[in-house]
KETORGU-699646 format. One record per residue (C-alpha): x, y, z; residue in one letter; residue number from 0. Coordinates in Angstrom, 2 decimals. Each point is the difference from the previous one (the first is absolute). Layout:
<fifi xx="X" yy="Y" zz="Z" r="A" k="NUM"/>
...
% end
This chain:
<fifi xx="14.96" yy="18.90" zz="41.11" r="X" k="0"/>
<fifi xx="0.14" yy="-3.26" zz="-1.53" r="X" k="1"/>
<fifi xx="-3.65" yy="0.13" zz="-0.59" r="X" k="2"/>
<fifi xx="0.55" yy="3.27" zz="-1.85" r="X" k="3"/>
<fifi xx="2.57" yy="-1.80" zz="-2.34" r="X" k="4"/>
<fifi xx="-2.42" yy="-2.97" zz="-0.68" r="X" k="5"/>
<fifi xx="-2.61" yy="1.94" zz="-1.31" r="X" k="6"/>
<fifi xx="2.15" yy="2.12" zz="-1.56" r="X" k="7"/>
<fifi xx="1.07" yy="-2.99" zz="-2.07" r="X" k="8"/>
<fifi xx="-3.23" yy="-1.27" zz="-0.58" r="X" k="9"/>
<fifi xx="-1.38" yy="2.96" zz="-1.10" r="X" k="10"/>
<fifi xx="3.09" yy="0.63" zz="-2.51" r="X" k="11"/>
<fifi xx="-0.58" yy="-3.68" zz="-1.66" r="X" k="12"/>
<fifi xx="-4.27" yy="0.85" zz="-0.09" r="X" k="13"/>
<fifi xx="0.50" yy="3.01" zz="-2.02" r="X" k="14"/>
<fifi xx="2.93" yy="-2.28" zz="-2.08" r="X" k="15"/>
<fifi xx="-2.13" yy="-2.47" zz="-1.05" r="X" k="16"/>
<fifi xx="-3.16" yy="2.49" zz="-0.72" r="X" k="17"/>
<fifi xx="2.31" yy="1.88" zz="-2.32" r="X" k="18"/>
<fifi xx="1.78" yy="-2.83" zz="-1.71" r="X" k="19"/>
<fifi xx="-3.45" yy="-1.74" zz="-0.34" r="X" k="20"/>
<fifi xx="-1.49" yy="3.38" zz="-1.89" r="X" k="21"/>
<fifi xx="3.02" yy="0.45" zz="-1.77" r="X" k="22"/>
<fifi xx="-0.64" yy="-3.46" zz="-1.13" r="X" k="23"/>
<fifi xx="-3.12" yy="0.07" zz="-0.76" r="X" k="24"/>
<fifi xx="0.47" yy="3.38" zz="-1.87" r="X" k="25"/>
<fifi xx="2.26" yy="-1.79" zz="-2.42" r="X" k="26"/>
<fifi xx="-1.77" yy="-2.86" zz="-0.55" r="X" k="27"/>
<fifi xx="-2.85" yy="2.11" zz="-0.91" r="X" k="28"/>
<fifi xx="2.03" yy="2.06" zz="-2.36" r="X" k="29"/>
<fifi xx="1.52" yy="-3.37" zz="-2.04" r="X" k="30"/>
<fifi xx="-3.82" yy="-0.92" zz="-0.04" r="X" k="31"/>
<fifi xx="-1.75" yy="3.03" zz="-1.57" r="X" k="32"/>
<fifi xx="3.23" yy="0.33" zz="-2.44" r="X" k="33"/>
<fifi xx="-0.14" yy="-3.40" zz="-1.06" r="X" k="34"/>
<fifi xx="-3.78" yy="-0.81" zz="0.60" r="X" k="35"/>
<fifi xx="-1.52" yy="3.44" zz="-0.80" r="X" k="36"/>
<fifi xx="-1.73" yy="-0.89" zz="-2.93" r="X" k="37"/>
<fifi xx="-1.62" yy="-3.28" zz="1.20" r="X" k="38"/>
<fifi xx="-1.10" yy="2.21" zz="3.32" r="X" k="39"/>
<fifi xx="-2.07" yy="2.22" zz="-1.69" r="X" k="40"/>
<fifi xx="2.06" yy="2.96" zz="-0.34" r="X" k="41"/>
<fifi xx="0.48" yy="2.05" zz="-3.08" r="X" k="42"/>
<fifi xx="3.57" yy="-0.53" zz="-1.23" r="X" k="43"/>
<fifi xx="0.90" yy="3.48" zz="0.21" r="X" k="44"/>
<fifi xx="-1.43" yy="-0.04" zz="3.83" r="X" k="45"/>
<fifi xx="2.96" yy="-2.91" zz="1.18" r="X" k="46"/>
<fifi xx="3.35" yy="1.86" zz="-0.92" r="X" k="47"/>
<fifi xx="-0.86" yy="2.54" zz="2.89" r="X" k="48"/>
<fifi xx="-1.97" yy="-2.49" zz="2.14" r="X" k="49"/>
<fifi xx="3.15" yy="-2.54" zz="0.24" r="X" k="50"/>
<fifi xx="2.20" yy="3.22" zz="0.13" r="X" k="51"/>
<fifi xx="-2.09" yy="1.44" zz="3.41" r="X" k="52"/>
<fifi xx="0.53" yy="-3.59" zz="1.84" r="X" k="53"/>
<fifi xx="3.50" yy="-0.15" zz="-0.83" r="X" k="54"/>
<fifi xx="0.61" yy="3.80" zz="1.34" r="X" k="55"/>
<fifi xx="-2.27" yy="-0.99" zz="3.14" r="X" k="56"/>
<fifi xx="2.28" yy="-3.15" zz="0.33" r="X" k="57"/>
<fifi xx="3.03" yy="2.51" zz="0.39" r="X" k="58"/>
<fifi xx="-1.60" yy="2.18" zz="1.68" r="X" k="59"/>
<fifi xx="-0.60" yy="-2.79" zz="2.98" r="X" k="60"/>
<fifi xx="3.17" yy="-1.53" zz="-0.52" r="X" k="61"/>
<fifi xx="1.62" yy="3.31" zz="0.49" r="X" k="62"/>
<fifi xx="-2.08" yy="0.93" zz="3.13" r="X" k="63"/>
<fifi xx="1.00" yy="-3.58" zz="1.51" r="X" k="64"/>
<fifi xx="3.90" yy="1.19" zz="-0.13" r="X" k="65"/>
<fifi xx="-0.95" yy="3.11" zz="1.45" r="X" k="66"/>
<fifi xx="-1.83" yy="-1.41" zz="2.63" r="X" k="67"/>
<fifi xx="2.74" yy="-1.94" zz="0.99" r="X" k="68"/>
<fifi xx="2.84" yy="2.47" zz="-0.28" r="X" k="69"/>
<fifi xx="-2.72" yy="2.44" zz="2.02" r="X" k="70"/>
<fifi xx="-0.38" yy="-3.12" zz="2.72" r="X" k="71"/>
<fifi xx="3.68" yy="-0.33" zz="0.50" r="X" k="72"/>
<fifi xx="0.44" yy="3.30" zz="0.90" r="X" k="73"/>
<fifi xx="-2.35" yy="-0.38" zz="3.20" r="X" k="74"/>
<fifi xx="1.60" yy="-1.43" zz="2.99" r="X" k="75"/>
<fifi xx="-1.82" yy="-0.67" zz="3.07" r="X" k="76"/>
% end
């Protein structure tokens, strides 16, 4: 049972850290194409919804790591 518990645990802070890191990554990549755009080749009227998609898809995987969780702490072995 304890083994059960452990991986629980460890699986919980894998998918933590793979959500926080795209979620992360998504924003970054938002502030860059908003900022940036230009100098990055796009047209200016292309970075608006560029940096507007990353920032959704940031939400979107911060939102799915608190769901995760709340959907983890409902499972009890």
């Amino acid at each position: 049972m304890n083994n059960i518990r452990r991986e629980r645990a460890r699986s919980l802070r894998f998918v933590q850290i793979v959500f926080a890191t795209l979620a992360l990554i998504s924003l970054t990549a938002a502030l860059a194409v908003s900022t940036r755009g230009t100098d990055l080749g796009l047209p200016e009227g292309a970075t608006y919804p560029i940096s507007l998609a990353f920032l959704l898809v940031g939400v979107v995987d911060t939102v799915l790591l608190y769901a995760w969780e709340h959907i983890f702490a409902r499972i009890d072995y």
